[in-house]
C-alpha positions in Angstrom: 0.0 0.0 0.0 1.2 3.3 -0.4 2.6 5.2 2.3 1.8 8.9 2.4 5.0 10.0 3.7 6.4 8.8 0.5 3.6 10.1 -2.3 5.0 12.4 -4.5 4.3 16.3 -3.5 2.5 16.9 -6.7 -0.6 15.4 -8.3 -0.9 14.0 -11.2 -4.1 16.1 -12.1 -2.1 18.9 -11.1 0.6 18.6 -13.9 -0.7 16.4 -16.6 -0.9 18.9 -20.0 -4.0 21.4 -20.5 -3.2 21.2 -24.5 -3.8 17.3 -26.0 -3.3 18.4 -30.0 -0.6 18.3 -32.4 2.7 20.8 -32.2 3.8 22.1 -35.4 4.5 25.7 -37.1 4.9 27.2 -33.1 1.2 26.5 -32.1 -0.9 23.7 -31.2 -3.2 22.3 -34.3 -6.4 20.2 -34.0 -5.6 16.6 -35.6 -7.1 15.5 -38.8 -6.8 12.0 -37.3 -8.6 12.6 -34.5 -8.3 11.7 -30.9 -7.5 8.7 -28.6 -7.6 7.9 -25.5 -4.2 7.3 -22.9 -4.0 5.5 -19.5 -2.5 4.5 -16.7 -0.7 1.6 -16.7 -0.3 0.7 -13.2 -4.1 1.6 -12.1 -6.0 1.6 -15.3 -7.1 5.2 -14.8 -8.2 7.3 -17.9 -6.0 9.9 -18.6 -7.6 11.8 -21.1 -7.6 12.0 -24.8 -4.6 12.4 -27.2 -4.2 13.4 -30.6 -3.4 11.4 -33.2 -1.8 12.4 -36.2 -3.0 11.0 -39.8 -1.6 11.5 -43.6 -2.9 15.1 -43.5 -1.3 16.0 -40.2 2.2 14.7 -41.1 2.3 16.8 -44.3 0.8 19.8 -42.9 3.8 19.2 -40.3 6.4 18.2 -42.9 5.4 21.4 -45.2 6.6 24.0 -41.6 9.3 21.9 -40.6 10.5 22.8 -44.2 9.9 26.2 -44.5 11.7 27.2 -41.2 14.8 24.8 -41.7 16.5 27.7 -44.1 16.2 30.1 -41.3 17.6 27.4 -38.8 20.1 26.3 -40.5 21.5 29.9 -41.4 21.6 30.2 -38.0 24.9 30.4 -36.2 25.9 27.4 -34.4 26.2 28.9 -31.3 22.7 30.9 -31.5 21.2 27.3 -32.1 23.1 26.0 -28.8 21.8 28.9 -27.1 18.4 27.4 -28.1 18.9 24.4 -26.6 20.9 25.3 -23.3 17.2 26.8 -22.9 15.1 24.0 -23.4 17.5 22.2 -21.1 16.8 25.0 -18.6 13.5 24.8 -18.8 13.2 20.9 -18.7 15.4 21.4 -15.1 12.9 23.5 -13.8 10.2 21.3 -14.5 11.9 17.7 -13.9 9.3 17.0 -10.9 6.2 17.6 -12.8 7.2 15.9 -16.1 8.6 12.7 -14.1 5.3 12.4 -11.9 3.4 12.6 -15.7 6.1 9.6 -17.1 5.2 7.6 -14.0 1.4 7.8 -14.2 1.3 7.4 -18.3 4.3 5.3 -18.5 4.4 3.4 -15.7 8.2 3.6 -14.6 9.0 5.2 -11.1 9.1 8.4 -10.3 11.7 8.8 -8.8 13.8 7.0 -11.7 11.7 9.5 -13.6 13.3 12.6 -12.5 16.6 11.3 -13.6 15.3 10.4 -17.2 14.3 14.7 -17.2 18.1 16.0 -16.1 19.5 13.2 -18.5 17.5 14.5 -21.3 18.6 18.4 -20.3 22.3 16.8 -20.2 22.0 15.5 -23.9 20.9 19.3 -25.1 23.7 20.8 -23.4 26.5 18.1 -24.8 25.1 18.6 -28.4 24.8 22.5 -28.0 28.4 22.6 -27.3 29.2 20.6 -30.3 27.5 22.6 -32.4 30.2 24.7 -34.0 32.4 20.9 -34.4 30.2 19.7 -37.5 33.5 21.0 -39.5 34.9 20.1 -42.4 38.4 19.9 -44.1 40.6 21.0 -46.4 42.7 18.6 -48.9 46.2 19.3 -50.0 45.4 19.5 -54.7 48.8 21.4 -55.2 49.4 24.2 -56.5 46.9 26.6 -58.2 43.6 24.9 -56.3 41.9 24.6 -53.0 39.6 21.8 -52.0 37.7 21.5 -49.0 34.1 19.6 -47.7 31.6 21.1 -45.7 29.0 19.2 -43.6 25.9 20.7 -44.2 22.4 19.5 -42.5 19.5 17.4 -44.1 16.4 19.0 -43.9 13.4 17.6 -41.9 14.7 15.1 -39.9 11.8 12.5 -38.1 12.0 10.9 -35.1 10.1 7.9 -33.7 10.7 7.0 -30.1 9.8 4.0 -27.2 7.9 4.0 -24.4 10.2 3.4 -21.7 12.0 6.7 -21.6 9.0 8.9 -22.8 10.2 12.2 -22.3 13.9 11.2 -22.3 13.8 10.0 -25.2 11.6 12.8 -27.2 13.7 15.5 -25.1 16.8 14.0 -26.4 16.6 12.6 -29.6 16.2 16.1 -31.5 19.4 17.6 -30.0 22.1 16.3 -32.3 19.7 16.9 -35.3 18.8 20.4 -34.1 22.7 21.3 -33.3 23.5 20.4 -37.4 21.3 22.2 -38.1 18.3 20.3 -39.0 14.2 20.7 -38.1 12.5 18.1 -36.4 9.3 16.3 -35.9 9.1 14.2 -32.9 7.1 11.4 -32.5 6.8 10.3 -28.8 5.6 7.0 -27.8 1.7 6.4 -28.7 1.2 4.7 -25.2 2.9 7.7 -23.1 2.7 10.7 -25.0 1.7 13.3 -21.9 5.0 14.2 -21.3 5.8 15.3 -24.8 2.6 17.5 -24.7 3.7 19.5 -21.2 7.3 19.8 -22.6 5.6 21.7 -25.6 3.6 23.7 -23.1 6.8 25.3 -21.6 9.1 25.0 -24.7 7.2 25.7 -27.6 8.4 29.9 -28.0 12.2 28.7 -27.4 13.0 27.8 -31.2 11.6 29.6 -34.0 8.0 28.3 -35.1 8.7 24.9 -37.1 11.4 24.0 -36.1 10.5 21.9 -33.2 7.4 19.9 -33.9 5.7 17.0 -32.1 3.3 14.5 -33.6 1.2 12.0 -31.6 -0.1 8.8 -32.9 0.1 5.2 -34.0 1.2 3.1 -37.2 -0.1 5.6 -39.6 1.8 8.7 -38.2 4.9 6.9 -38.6 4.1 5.2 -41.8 3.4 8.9 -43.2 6.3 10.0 -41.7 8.4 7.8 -43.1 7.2 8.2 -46.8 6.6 11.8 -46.9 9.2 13.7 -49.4 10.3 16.3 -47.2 11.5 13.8 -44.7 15.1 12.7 -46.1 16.2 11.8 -42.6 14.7 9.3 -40.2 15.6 7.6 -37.1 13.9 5.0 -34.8 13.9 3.5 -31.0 11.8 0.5 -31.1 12.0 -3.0 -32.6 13.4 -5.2 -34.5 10.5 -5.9 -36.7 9.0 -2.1 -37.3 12.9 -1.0 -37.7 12.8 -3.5 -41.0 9.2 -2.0 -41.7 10.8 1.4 -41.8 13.8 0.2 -44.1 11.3 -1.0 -46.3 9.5 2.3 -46.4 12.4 5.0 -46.6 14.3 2.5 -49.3 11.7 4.2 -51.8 13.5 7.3 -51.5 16.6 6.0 -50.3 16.6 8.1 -47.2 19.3 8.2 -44.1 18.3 6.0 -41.4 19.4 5.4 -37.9 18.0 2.2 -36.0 18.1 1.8 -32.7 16.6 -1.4 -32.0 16.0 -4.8 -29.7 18.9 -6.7 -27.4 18.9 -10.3 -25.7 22.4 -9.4 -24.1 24.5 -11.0 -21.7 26.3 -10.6 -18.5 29.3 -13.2 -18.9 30.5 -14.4 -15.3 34.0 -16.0 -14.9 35.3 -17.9 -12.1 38.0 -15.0 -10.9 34.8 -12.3 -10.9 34.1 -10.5 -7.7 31.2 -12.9 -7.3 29.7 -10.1 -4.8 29.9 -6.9 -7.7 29.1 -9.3 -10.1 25.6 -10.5 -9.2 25.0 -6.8 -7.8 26.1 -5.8 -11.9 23.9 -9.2 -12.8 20.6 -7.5 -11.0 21.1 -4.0 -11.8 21.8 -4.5 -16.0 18.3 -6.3 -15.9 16.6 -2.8 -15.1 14.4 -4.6 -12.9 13.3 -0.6 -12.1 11.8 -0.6 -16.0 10.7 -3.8 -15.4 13.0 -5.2 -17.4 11.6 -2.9 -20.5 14.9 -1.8 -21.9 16.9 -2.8 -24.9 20.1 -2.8 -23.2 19.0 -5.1 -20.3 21.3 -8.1 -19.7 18.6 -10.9 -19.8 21.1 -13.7 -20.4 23.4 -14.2 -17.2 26.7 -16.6 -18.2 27.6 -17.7 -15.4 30.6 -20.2 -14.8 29.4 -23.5 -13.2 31.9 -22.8 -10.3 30.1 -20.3 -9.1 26.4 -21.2 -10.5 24.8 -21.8 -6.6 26.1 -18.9 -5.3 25.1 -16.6 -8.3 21.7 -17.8 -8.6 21.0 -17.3 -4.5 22.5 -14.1 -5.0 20.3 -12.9 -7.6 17.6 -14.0 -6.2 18.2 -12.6 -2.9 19.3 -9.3 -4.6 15.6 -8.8 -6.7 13.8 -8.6 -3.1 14.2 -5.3 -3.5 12.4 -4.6 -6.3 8.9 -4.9 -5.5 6.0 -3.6 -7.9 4.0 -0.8 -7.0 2.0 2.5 -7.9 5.1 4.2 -9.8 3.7 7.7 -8.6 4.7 6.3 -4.8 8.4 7.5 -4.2 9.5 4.4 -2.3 8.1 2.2 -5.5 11.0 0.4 -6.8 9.5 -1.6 -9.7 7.2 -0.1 -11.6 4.3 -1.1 -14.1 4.7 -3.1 -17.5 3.2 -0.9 -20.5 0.2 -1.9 -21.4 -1.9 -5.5 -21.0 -0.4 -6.7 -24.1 2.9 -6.5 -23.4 1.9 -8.5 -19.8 0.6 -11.1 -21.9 3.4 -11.3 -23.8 5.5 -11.6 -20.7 3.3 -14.3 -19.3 3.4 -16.2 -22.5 7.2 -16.3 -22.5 7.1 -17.8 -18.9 4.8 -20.3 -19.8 7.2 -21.2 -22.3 10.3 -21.3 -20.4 8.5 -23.8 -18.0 7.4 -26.0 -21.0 11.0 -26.4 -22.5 12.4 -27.2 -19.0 14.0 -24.4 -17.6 13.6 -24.0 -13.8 11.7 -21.2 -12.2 13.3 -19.9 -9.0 11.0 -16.8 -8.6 8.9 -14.4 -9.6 6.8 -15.5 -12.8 3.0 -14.8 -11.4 1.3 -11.1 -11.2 1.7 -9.8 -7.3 -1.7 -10.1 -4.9 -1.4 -7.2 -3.2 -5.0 -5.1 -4.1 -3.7 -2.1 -4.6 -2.0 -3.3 -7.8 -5.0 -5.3 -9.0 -6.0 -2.7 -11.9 -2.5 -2.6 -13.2 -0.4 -4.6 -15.2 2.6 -6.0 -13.2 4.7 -8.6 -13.1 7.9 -9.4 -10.4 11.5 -10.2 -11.1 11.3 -13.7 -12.7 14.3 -15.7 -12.8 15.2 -18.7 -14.3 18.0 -21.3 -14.2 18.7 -24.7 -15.9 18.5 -22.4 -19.3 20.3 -23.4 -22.1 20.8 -21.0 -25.8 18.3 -23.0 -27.8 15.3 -22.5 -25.5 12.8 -19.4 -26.7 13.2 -17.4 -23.2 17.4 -17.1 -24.3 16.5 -16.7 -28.5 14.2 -14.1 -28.1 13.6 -10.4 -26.9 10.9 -10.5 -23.9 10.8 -6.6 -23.1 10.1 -7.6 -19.6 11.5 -8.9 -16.1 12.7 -12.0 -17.1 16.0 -13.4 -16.5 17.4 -16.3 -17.7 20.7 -18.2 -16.5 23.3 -19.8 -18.1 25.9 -22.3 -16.6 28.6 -22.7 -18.7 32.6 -24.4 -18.4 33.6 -24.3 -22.0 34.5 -20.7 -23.2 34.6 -21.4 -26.7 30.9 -23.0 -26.7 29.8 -20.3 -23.7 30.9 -17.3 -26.5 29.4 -19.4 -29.4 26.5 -19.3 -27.2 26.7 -15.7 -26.2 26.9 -14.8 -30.0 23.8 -17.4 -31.1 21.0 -14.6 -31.1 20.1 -12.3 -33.9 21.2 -9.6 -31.5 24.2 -7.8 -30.7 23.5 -4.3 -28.4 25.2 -4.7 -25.4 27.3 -7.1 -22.9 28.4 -7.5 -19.9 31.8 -9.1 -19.0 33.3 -9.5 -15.2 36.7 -10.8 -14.3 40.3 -9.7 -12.9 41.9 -11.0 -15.2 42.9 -7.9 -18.0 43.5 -10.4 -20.9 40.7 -12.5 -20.2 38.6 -8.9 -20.5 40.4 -7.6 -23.9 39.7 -11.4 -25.6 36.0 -12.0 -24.4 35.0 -7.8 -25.6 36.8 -8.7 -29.2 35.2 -12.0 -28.8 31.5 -10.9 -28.5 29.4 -9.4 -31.3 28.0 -6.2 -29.3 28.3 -2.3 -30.2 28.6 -1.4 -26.3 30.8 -3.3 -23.9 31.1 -3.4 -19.8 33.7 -4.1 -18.0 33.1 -4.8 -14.3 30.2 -2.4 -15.1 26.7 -2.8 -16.5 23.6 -0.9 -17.8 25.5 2.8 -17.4 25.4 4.8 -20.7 28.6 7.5 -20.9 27.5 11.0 -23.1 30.2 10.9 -25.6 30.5 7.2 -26.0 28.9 6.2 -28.8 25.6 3.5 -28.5 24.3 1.2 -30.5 24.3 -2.1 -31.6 25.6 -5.1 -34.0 23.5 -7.1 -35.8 19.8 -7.0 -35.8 20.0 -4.6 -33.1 20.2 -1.6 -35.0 22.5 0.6 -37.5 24.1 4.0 -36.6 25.5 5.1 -32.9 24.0 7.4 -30.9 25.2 10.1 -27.6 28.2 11.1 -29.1 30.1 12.8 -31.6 29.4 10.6 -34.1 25.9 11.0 -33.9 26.0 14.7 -34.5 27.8 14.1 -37.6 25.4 11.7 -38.8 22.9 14.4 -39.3 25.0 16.1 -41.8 26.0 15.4 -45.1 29.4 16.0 -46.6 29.6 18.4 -49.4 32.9 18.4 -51.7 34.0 22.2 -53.1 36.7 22.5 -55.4 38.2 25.7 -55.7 40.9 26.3 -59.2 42.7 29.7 -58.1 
């Protein structure tokens, strides 16, 4: 039950946005796709309608986003940083308001929440101080000629963002396009887009008119987005399968795509770990806290067969502290899963690690306590006697589910570790330096821990192998992925 010591300050009617349209061209527009409904996840409370953008929307959208990118991008670099050092002011000043919105729409905890707002404000302010670095070069021709390449932006850049960092991710995701130079249309998620709306609400007069927009909706939105001609630039955080839909779609016009997508990664444990760091790094890269709805979340634990017992009790014993509840609670430590759908999903995945003889130590059934009876939860699930082949180590669950691995053989434990379509992240803990260098070159993963899990570093760039995406993200590199490189040859 909640305590009221611990409730959050605010109320969610207090905050939650007065304006439930579309963003684009500076003011809020009425969608030609009508209107939805939103809830909350953890109580099943209605929280009001929400726009959702059709065809007509996207192009009305597309058609500003255009029309104020010539002024943007004639802009001086450091006027457009000055732009977004104040969004990231503003989102500061607002973090406990749009974290108690995430909680109630999105269903993570607030108090995880808060953080998701100052790392958002911390991405605006990395890529507005980068601005002025989207440089090019000069190259030696001899005498009598000068060569050189500039990096000038796209255009209308689109992006399409997941529902477990809602206003994180929408917050974010526009400042390396915005410091190139670029528009934007953001699309926040369709199951939590409340916090996008209140951001608008307080950020909307910061840029000039179009070139922040936000569009709300479902398949169609994005499908219009992706194949509108003023779009050459596009970028996704979501699966695997709607990241090869939108491949399909933006191959028409061979546009520039960035993919963010799924992970089944793993947290490889060898016998001279520090067994106690290493089933604390085992626990905390689940994101137990998300409920285990993150791409990056080490869902495969490889853990030597030395140290299999005292892993697994470990593990166990460490997810005790993650207990679902209300996310709007400040003392809630596990928060709700999306949406009923994505619970069945979860449940079916259990079922199925059950039926091809994996052992369930915990977790695996929704919690009784009342309070949570409206919601969708689900506890840490763990489960050992796992081996690659089964469906629960194949295949992305987005949800609290952990599976572990015993292994002896190296060779067969990598061959293992590599066996999945995937290739995001991994985990690796030993002492031994050489045995760290050879397992990171060994696995097929874009981001690699060492004695350290789940921690993203701005500047180091993200993203994954494999069917887990193309592109990296949070770092230089991603700034210079929304420019192109223009050649200029100069005969003197």
């Amino acid at each position: 039950m909640t305590d009221a010591a611990n409730a959050c300050p605010l109320s969610v009617a207090d905050v939650l946005p007065r304006h439930r349209d579309l963003f684009y061209a500076g003011a809020w527009q009425r969608a030609q796709g009508g209107y939805a409904p939103t809830m909350n996840p953890a109580t099943g409370e209605d929280l009001g309608v929400c726009a959702v953008a059709n065809a007509s929307d996207v192009d009305a959208a597309a058609n500003a986003a255009h029309g104020a990118f010539a002024e943007w991008r004639r802009m001086r670099p450091v006027d457009r940083g000055a732009v977004m050092r104040t969004i990231a002011a503003r989102l500061r000043a607002h973090a406990d308001e749009l974290a108690l919105i995430d909680a109630a729409n999105g269903g993570n905890p607030v108090s995880e929440m808060t953080a998701d707002v100052h790392a958002a404000a911390a991405q605006l302010d990395y890529f507005a101080g980068l601005a002025a670095e989207a440089r090019g070069e000069t190259i030696p021709m001899g005498g009598g000629a000068l060569d050189m390449t500039l990096r000038e932006p796209f255009g209308v850049c689109a992006r399409i963002v997941a529902y477990n960092h809602p206003l994180m991710f929408t917050a974010a995701k526009m400042a390396a396009p915005l410091a190139a130079g670029n528009t934007v249309i953001m699309k926040p998620p369709e199951q939590a887009p409340l916090s996008a709306y209140r951001m608008m609400e307080f950020t909307g007069d910061a840029a000039p008119p179009g070139v922040i927009n936000v569009l709300t909706g479902g398949a169609a939105c994005g499908e219009a987005l992706v194949g509108h001609p003023l779009i050459p630039r596009l970028a996704l955080i979501g699966s695997v399968g709607t990241g090869r839909a939108i491949l399909r779609g933006a191959a028409e016009r061979l546009k520039h795509v960035t993919l963010e997508l799924g992970g089944k990664n793993a947290c490889i444990i060898y016998p001279d770990a520090d067994v106690d760091k290493a089933i604390a790094g085992a626990v905390a890269g689940m994101n137990f806290t998300w409920c285990g709805q993150s791409c990056g979340s080490t869902s495969r634990v490889f853990v030597h067969s030395s140290l299999h017992e005292r892993v697994v009790a470990g593990i166990v014993e460490a997810t005790r502290r993650f207990r679902p509840g209300l996310p709007t609670d400040r003392s809630t430590t596990m928060g709700a899963i999306i949406s009923r759908a994505q619970l069945d999903k979860i449940e079916r995945y259990v079922r199925l690690g059950r039926e091809q003889g994996a052992t369930l130590v915990c977790g695996g059934e929704r919690p009784p306590d009342p309070a949570l009876k409206n919601g969708y939860f689900m506890p840490p699930t763990v489960f050992t006697g796992v081996t690659q082949p089964m469906r629960i180590a194949q295949e992305e669950i987005f949800g609290p589910v952990l599976c572990v691995l015993s292994w002896t053989d190296e060779a067969l434990m990598l061959a293992d570790v590599n066996a999945v379509e995937y290739g995001l992240s991994c985990s690796i803990w030993t002492r031994d330096l050489a045995t760290a260098h050879r397992t990171a070159s060994a696995v097929d993963a874009g981001y690699v821990w060492i004695n350290n899990t789940g921690r993203h570093f701005l500047g180091a760039p993200f993203g994954g192998y494999k069917q887990s995406g193309q592109g990296r993200e949070e770092s230089f590199d991603e700034l210079l992925s929304y420019t192109q490189v223009k050649n200029v040859h100069v005969a003197l």
